[in-house]
N, CA, C and O atoms as a Tinker XYZ file with bonds, in Angstrom:
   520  protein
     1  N      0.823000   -1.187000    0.000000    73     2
     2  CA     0.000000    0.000000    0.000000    64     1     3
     3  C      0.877000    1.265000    0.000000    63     2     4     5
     4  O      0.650000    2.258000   -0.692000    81     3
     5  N      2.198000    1.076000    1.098000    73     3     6
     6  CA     2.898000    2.188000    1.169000    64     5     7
     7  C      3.321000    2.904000   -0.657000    63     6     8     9
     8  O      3.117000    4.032000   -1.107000    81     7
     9  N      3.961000    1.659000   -1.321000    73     7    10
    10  CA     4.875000    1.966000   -2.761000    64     9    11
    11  C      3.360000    2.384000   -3.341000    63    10    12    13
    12  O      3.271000    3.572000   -3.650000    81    11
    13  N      2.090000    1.528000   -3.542000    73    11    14
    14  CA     1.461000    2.444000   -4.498000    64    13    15
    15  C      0.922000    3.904000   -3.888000    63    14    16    17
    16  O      0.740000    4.741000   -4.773000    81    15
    17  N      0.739000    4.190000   -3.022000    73    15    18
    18  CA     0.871000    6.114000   -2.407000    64    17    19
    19  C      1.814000    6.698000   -2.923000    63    18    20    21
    20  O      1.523000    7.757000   -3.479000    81    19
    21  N      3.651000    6.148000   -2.953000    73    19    22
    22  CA     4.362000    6.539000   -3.633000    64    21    23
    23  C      4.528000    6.752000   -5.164000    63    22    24    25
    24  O      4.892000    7.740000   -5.802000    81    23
    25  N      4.196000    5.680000   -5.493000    73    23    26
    26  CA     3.906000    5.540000   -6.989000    64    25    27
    27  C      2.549000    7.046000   -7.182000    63    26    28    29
    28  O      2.861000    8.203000   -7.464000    81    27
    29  N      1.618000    6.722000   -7.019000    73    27    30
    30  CA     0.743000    7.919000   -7.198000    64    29    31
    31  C      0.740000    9.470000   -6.848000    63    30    32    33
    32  O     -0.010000   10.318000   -7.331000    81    31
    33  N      1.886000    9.683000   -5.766000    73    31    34
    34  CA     2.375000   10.612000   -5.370000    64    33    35
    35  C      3.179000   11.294000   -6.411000    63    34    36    37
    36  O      2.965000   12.432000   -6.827000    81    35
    37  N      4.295000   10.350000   -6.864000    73    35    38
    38  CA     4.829000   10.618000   -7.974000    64    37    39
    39  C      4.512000   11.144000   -9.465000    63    38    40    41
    40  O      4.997000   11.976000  -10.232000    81    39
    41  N      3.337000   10.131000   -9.476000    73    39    42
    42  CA     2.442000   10.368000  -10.554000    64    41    43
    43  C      1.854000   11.954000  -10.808000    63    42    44    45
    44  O      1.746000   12.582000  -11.861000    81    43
    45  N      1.522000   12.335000   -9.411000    73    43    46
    46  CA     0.612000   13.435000   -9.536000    64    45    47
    47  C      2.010000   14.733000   -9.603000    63    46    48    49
    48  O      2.100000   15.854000  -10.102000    81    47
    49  N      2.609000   14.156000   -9.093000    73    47    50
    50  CA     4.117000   15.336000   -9.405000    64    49    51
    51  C      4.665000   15.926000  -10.775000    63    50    52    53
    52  O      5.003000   16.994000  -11.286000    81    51
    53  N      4.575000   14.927000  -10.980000    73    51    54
    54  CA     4.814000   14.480000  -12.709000    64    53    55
    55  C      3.632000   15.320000  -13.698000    63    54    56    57
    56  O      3.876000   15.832000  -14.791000    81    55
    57  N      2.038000   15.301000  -12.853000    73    55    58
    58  CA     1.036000   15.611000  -14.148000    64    57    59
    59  C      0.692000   16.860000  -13.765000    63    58    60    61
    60  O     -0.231000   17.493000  -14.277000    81    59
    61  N      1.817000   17.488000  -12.349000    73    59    62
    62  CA     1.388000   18.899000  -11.830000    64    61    63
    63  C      2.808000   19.603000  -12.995000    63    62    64    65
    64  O      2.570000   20.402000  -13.901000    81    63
    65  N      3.980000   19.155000  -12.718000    73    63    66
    66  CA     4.647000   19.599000  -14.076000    64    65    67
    67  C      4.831000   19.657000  -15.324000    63    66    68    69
    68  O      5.659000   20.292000  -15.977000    81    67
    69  N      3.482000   18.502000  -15.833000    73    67    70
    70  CA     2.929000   18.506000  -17.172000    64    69    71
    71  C      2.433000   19.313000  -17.022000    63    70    72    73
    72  O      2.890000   20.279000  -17.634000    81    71
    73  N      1.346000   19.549000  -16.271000    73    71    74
    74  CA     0.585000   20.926000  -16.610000    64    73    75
    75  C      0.752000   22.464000  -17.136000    63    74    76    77
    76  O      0.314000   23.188000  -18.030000    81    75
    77  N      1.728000   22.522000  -15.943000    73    75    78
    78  CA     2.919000   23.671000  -16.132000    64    77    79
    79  C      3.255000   23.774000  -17.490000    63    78    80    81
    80  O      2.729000   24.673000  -18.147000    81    79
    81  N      4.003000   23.044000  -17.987000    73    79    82
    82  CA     4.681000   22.854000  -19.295000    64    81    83
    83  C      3.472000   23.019000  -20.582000    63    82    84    85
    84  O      3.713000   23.556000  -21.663000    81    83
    85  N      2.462000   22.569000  -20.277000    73    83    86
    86  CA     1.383000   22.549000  -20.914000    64    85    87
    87  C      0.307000   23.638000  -21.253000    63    86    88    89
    88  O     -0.307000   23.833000  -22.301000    81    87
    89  N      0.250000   24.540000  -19.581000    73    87    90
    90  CA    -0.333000   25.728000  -20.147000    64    89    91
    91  C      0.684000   26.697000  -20.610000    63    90    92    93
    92  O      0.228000   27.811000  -20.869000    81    91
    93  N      2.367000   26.482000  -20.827000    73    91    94
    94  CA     3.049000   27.239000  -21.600000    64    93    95
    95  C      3.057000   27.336000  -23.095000    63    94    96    97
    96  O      3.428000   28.307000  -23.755000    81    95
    97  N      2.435000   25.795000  -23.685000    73    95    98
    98  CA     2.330000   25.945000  -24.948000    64    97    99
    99  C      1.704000   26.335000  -25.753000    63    98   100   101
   100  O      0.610000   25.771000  -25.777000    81    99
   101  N      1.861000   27.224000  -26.647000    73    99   102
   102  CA     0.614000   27.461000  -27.295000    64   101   103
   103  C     -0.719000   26.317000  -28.187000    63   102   104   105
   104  O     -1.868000   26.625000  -28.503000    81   103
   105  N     -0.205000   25.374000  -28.327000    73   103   106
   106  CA    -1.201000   24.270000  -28.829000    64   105   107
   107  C     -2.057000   24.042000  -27.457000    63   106   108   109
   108  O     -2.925000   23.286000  -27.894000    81   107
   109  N     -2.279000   24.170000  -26.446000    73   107   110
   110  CA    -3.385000   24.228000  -25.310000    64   109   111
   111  C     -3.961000   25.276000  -25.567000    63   110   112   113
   112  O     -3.460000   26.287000  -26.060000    81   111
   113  N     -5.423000   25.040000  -25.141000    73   111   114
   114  CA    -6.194000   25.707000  -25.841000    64   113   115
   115  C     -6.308000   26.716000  -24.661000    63   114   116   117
   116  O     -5.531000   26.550000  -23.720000    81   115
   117  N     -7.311000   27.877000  -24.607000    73   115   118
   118  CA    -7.380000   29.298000  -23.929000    64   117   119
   119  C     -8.018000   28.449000  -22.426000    63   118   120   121
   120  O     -7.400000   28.461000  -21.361000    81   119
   121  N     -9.103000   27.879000  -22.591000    73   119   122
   122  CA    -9.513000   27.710000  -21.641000    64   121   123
   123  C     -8.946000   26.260000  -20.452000    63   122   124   125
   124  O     -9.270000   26.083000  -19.278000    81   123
   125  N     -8.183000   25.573000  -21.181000    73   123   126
   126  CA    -7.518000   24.862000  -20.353000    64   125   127
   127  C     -6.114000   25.422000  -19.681000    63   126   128   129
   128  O     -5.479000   25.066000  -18.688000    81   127
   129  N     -5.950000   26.283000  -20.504000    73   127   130
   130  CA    -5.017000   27.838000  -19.633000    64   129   131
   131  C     -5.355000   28.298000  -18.124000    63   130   132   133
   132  O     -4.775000   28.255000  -17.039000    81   131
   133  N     -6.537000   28.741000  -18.594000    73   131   134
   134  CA    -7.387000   29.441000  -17.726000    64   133   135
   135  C     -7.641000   28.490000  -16.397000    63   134   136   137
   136  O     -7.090000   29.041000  -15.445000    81   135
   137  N     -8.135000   27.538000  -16.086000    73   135   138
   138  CA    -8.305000   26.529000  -15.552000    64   137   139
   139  C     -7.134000   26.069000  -14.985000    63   138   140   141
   140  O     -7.088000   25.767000  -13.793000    81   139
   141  N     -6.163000   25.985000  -15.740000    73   139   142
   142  CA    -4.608000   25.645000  -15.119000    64   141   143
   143  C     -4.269000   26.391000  -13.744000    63   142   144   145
   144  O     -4.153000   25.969000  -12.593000    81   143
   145  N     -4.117000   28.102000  -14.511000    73   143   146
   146  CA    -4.268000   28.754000  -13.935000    64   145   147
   147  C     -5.019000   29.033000  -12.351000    63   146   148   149
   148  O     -4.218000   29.251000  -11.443000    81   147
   149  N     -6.197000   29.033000  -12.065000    73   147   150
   150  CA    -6.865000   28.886000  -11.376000    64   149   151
   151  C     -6.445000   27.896000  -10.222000    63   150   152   153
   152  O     -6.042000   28.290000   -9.128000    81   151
   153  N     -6.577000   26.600000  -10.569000    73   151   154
   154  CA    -6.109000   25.980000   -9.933000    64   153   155
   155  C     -5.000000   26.165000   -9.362000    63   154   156   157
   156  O     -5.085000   25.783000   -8.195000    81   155
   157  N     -4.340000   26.428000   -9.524000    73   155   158
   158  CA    -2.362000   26.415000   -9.208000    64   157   159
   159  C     -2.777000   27.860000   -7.978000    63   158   160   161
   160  O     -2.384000   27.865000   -6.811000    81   159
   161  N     -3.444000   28.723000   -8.474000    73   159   162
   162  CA    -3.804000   29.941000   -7.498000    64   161   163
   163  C     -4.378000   29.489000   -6.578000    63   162   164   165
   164  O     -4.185000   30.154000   -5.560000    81   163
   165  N     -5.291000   28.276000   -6.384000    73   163   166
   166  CA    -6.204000   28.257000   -5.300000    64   165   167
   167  C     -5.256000   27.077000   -4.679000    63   166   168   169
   168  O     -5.239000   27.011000   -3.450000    81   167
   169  N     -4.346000   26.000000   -5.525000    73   167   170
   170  CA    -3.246000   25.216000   -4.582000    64   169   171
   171  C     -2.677000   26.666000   -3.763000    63   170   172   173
   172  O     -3.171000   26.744000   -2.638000    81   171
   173  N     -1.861000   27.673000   -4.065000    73   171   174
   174  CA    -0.869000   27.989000   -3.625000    64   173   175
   175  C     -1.254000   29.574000   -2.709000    63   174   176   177
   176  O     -0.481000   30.352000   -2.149000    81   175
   177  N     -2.322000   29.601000   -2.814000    73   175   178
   178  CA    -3.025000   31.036000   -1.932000    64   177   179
   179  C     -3.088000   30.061000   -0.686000    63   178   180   181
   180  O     -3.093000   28.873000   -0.366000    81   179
   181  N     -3.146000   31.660000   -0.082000    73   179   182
   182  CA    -3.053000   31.269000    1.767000    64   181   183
   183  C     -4.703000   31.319000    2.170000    63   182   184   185
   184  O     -5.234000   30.920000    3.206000    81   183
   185  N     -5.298000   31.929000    1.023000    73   183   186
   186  CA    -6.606000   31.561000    1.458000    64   185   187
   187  C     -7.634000   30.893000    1.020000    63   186   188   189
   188  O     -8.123000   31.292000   -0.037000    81   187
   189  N     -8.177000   29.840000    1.616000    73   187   190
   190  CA    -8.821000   28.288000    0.929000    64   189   191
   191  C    -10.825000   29.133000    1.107000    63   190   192   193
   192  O    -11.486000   30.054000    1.587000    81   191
   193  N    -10.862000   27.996000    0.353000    73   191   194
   194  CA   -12.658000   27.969000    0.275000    64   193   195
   195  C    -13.595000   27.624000    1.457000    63   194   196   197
   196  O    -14.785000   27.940000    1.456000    81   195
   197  N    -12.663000   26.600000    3.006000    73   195   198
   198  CA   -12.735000   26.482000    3.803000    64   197   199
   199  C    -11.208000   26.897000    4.595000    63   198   200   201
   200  O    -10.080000   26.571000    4.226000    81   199
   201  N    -11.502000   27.517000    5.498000    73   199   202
   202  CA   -10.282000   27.934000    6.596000    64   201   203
   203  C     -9.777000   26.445000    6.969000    63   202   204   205
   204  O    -10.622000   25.573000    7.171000    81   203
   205  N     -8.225000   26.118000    7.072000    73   203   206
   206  CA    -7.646000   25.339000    7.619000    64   205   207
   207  C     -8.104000   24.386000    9.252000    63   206   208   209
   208  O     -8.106000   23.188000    9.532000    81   207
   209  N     -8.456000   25.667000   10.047000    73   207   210
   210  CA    -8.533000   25.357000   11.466000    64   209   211
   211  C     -9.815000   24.799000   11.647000    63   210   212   213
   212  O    -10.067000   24.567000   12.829000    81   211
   213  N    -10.852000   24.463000   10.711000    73   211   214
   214  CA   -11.795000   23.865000   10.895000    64   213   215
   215  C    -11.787000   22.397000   10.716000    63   214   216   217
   216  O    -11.565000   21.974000    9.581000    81   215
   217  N    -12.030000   21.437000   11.822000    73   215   218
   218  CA   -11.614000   20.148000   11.956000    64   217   219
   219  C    -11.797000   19.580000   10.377000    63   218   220   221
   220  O    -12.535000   20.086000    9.532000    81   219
   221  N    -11.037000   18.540000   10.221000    73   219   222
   222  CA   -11.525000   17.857000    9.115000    64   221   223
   223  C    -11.718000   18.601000    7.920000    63   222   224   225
   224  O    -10.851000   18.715000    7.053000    81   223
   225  N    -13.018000   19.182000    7.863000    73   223   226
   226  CA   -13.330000   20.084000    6.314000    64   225   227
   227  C    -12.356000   21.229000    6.319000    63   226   228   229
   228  O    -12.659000   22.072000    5.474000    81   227
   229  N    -11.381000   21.488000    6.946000    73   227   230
   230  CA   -10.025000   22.515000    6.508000    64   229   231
   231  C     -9.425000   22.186000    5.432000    63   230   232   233
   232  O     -9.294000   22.913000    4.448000    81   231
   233  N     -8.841000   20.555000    5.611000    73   231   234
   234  CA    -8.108000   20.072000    4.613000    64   233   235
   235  C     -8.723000   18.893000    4.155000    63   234   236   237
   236  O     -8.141000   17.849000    3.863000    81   235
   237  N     -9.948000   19.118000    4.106000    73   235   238
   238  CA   -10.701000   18.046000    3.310000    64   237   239
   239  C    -10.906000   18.912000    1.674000    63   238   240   241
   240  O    -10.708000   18.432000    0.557000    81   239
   241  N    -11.270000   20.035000    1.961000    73   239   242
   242  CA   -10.852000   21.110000    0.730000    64   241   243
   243  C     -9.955000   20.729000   -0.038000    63   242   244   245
   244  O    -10.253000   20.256000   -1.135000    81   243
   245  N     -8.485000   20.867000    0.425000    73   243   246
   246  CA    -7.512000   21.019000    0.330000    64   245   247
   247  C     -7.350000   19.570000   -0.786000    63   246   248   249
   248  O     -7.015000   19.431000   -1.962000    81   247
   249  N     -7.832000   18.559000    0.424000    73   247   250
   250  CA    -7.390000   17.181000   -0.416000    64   249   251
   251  C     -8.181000   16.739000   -1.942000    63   250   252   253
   252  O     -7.750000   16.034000   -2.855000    81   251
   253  N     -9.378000   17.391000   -1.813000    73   251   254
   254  CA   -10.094000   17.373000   -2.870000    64   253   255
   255  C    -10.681000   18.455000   -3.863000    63   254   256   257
   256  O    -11.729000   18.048000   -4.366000    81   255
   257  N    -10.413000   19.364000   -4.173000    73   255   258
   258  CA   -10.326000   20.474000   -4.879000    64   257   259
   259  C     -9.453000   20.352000   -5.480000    63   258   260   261
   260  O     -9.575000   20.356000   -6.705000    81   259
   261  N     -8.312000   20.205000   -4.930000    73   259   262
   262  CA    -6.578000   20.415000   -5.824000    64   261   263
   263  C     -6.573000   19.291000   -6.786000    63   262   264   265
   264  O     -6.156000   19.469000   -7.930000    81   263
   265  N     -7.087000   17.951000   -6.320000    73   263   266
   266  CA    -6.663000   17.265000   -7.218000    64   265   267
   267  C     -7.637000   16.936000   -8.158000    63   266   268   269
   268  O     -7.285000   16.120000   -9.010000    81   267
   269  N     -8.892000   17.413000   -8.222000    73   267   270
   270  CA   -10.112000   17.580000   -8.956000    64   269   271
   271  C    -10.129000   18.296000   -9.654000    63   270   272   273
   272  O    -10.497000   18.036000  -10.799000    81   271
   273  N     -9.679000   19.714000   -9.223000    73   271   274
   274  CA    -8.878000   20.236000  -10.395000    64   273   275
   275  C     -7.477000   20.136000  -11.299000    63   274   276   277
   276  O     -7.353000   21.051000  -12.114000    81   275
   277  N     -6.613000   19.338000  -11.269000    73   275   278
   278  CA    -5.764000   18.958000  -12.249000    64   277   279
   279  C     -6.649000   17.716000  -12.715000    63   278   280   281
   280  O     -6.371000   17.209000  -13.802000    81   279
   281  N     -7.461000   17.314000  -12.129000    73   279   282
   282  CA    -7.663000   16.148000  -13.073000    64   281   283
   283  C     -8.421000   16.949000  -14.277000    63   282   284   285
   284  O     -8.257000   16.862000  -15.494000    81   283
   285  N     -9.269000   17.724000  -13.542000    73   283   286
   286  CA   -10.244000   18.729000  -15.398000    64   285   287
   287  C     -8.888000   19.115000  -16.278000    63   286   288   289
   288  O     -8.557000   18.786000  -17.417000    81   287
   289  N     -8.327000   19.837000  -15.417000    73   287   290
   290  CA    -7.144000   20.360000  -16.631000    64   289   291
   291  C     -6.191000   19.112000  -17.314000    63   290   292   293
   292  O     -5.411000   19.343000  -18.238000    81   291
   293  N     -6.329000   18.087000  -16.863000    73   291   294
   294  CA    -5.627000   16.999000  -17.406000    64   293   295
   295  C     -6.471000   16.662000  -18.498000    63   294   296   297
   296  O     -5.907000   16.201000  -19.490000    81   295
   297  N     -7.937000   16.820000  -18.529000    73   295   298
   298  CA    -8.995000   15.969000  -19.500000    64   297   299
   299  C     -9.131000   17.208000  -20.146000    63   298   300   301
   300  O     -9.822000   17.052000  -21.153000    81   299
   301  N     -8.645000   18.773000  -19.951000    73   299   302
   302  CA    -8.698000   19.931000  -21.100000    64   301   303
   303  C     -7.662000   19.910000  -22.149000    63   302   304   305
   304  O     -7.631000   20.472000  -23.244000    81   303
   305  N     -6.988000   19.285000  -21.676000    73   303   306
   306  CA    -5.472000   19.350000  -22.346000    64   305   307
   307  C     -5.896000   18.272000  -23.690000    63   306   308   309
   308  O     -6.711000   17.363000  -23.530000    81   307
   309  N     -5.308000   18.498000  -24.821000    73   307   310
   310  CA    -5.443000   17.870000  -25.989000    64   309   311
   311  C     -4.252000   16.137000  -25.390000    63   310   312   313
   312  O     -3.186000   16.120000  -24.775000    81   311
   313  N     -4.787000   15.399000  -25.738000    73   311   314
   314  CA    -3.696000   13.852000  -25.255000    64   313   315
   315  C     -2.376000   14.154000  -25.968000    63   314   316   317
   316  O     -1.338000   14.128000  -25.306000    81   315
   317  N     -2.346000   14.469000  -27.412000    73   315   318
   318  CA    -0.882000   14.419000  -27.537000    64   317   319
   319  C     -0.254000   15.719000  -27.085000    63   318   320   321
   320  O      0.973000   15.761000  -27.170000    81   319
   321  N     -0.919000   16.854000  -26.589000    73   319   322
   322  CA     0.366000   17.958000  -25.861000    64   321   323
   323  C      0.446000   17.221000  -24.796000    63   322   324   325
   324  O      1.655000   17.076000  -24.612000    81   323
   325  N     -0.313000   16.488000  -23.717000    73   323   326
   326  CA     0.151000   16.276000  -22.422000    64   325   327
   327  C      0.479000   15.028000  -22.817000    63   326   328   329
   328  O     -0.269000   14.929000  -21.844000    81   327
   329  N      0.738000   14.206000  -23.133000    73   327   330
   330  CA     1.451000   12.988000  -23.439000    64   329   331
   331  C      3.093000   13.704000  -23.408000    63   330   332   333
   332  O      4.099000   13.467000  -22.739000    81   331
   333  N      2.769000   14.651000  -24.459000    73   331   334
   334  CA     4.621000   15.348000  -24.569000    64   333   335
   335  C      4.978000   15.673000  -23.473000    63   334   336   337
   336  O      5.925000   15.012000  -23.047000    81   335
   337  N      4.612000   16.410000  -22.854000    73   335   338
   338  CA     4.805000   17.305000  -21.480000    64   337   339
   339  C      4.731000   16.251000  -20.590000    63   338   340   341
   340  O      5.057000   16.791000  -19.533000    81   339
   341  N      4.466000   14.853000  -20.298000    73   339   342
   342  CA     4.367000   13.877000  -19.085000    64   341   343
   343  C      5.275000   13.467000  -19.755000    63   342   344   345
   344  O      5.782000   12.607000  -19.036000    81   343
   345  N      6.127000   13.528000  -21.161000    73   343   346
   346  CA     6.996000   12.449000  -21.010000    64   345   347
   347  C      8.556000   13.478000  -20.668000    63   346   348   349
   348  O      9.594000   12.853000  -20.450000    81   347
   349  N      8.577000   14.789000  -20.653000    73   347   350
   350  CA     9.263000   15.944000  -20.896000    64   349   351
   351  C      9.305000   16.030000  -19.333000    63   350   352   353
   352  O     10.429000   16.315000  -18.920000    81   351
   353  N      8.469000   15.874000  -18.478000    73   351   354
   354  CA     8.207000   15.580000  -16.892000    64   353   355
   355  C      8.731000   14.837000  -16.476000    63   354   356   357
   356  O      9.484000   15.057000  -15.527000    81   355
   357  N      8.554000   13.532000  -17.041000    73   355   358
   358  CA     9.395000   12.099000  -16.379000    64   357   359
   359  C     10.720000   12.583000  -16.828000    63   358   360   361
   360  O     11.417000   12.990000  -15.897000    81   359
   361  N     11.250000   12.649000  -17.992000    73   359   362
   362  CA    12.600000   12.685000  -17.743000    64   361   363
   363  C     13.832000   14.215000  -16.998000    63   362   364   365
   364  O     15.044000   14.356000  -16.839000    81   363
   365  N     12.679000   14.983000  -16.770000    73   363   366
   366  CA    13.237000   16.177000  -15.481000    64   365   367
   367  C     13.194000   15.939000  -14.607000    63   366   368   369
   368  O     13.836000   16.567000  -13.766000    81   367
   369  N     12.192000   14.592000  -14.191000    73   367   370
   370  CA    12.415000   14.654000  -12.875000    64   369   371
   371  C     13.111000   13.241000  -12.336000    63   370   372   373
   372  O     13.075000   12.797000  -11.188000    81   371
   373  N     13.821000   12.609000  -13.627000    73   371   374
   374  CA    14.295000   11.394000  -13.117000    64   373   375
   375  C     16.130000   11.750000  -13.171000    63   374   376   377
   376  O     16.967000   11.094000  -12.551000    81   375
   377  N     16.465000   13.086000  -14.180000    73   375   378
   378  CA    16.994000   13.549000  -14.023000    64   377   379
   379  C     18.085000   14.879000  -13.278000    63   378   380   381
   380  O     19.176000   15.387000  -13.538000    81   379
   381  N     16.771000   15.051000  -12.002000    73   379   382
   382  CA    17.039000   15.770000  -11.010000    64   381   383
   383  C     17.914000   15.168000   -9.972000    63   382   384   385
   384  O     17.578000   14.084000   -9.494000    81   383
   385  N     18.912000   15.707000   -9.606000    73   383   386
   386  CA    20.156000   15.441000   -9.155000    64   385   387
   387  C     19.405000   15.446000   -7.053000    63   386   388   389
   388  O     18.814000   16.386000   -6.522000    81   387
   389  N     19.758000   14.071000   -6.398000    73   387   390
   390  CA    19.670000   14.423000   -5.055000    64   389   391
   391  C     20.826000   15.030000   -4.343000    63   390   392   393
   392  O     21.919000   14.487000   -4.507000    81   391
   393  N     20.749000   16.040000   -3.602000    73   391   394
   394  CA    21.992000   16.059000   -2.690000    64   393   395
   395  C     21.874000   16.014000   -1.272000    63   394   396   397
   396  O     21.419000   16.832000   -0.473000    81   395
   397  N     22.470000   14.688000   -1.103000    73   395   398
   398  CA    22.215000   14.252000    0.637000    64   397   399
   399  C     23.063000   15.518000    1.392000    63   398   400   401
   400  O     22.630000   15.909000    2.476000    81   399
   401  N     24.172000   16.104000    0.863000    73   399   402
   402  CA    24.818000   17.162000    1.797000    64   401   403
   403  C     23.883000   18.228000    1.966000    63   402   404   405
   404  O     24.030000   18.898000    2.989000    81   403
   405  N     23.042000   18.506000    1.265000    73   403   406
   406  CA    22.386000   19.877000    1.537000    64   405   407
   407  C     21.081000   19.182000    2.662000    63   406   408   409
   408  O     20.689000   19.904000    3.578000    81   407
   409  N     20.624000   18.096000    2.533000    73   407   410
   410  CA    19.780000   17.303000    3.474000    64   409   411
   411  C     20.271000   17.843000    4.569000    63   410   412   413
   412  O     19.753000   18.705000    5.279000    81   411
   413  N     21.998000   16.943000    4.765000    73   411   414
   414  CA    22.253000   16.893000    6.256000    64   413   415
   415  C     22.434000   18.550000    6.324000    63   414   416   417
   416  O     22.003000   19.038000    7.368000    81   415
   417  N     22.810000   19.160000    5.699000    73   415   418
   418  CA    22.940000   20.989000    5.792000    64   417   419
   419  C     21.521000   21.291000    6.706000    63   418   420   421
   420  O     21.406000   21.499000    7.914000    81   419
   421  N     20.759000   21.244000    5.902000    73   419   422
   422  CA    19.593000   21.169000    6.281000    64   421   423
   423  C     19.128000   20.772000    7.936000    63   422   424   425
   424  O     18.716000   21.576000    8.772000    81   423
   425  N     19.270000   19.741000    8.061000    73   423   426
   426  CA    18.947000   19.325000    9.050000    64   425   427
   427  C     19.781000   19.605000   10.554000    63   426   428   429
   428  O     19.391000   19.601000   11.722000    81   427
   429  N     21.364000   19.890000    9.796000    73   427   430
   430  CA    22.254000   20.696000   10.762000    64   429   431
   431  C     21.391000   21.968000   11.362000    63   430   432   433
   432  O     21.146000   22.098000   12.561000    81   431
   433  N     21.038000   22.737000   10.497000    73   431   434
   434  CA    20.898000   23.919000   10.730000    64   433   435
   435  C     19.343000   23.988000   11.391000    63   434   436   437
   436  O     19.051000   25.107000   11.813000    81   435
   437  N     18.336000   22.976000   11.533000    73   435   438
   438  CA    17.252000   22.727000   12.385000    64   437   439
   439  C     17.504000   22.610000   13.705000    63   438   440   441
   440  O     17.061000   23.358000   14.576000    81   439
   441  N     18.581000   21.189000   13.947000    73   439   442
   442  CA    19.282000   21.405000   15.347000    64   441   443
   443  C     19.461000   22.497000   15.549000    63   442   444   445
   444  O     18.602000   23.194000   16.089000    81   443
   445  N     20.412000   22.870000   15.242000    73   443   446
   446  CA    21.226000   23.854000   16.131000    64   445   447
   447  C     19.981000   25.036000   16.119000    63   446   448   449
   448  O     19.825000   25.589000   17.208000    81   447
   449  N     19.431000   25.308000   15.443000    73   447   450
   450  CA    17.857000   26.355000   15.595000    64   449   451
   451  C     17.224000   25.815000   17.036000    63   450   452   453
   452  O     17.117000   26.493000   18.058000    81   451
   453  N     16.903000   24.675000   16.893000    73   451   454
   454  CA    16.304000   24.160000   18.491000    64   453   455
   455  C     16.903000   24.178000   19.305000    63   454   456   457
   456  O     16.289000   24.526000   20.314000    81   455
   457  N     18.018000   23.943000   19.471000    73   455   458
   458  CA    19.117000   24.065000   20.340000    64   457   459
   459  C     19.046000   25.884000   21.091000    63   458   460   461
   460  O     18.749000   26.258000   22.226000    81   459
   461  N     19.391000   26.525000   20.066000    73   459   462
   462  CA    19.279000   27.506000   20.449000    64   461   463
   463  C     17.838000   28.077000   21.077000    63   462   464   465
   464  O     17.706000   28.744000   22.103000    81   463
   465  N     16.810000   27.624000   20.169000    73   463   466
   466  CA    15.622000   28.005000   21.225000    64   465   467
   467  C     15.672000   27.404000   22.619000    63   466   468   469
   468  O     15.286000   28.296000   23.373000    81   467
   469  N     15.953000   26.353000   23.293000    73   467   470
   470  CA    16.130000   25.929000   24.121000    64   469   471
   471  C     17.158000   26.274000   25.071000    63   470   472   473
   472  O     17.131000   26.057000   26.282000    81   471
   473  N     18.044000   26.820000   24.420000    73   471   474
   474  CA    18.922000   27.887000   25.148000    64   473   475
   475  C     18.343000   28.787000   26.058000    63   474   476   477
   476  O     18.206000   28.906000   27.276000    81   475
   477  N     18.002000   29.482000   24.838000    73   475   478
   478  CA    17.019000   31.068000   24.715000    64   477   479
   479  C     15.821000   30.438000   25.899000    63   478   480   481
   480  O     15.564000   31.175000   26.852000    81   479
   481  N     15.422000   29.670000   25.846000    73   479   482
   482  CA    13.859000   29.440000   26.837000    64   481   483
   483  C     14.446000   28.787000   28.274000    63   482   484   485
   484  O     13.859000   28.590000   29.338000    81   483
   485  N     15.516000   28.589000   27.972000    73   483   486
   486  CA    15.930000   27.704000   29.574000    64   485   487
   487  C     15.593000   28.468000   30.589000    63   486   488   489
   488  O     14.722000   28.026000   31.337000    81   487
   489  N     16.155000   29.728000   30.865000    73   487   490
   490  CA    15.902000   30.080000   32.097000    64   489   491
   491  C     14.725000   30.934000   32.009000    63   490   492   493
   492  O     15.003000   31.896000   32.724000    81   491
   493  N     13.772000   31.074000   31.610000    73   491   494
   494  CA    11.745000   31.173000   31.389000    64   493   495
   495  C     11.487000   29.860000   32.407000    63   494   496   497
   496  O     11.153000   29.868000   33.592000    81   495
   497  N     11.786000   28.639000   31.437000    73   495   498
   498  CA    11.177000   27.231000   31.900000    64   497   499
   499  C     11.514000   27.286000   33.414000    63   498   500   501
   500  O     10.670000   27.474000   34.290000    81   499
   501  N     13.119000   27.064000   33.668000    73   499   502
   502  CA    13.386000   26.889000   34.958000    64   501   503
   503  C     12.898000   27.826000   36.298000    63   502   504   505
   504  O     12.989000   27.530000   37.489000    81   503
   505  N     12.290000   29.189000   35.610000    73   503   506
   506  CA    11.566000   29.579000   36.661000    64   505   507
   507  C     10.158000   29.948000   37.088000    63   506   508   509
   508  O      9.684000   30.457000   38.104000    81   507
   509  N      9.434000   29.303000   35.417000    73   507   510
   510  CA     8.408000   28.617000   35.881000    64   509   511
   511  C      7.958000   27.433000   36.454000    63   510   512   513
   512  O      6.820000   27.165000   36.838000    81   511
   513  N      9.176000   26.604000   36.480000    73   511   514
   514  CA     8.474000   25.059000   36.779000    64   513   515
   515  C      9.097000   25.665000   38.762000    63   514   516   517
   516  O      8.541000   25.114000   39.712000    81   515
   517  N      9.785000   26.343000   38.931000    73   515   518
   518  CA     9.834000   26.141000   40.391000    64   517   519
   519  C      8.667000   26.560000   41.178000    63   518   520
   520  O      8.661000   26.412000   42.400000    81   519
C-alpha cells in the first residue's frame, strides 16, 4: 500500500509539471489555460474555500479540490500535448540530481535552531516550573 501512495504521489508530481509545461504551450487551448491557472492559485493562496482550522473540512478542501482540479485540466489538455509534457516531466524529474549534503545541511541547521531556542527558553522554563 505504502509503494502504491508513492507511486501515485509521484504520478501526480509528474502531471502537476505537465501541466505547467502545458499551459506554456501554445497548442493548449485558452480555456484549459485558464483553468490551469486557477487551480495552481487556489493550490498555492493562503486563502482556501474552507479555513484550515476547521476540523476535518479545513483540509478536506484542500485534499479534494486540488486534485479535482488537475484532473479537469488533465482531461482539457489535448492527449498528444500532455502525453509530450508527461513524457518531458518524467525525464526532469528522473533527471534531477539528489543532494544528501544539503539534506544533512539542512537538518544541521534545524538542530542547532532548536538548540538555540532551548537555550534562549531555559531560564523562562526553569523559573516557571519552580
Amino acid at each position: 500500500m505504502l509503494n502504491e501512495a508513492k507511486a501515485w504521489a509521484r504520478a501526480l508530481k509528474r502531471d502537476v509539471h505537465a501541466i505547467y509545461l502545458a499551459a506554456r504551450d501554445p497548442r493548449t487551448p485558452w480555456y484549459a489555460r485558464a483553468v490551469a491557472v486557477m487551480v495552481a492559485a487556489y493550490a498555492l493562496s493562503p486563502i482556501d474555500l474552507i479555513p484550515d482550522f476547521v476540523p476535518v473540512l479545513g483540509y478536506l478542501d484542500d485534499l479534494l479540490i486540488v486534485p479535482l482540479g488537475i484532473l479537469l485540466v488533465i482531461r482539457l489538455i489535448p492527449a498528444d500535448v500532455l502525453a509530450e509534457h508527461r513524457a518531458t516531466a518524467e525525464k526532469r524529474q528522473a533527471a534531477r540530481p539528489v543532494s544528501y549534503v544539503a539534506a544533512a545541511f539542512m537538518v544541521g541547521v534545524w538542530i542547532v535552531a532548536m538548540a538555540a531556542l532551548v537555550w534562549w527558553l531555559e531560564p523562562w522554563m526553569s523559573d516557571r516550573l519552580r
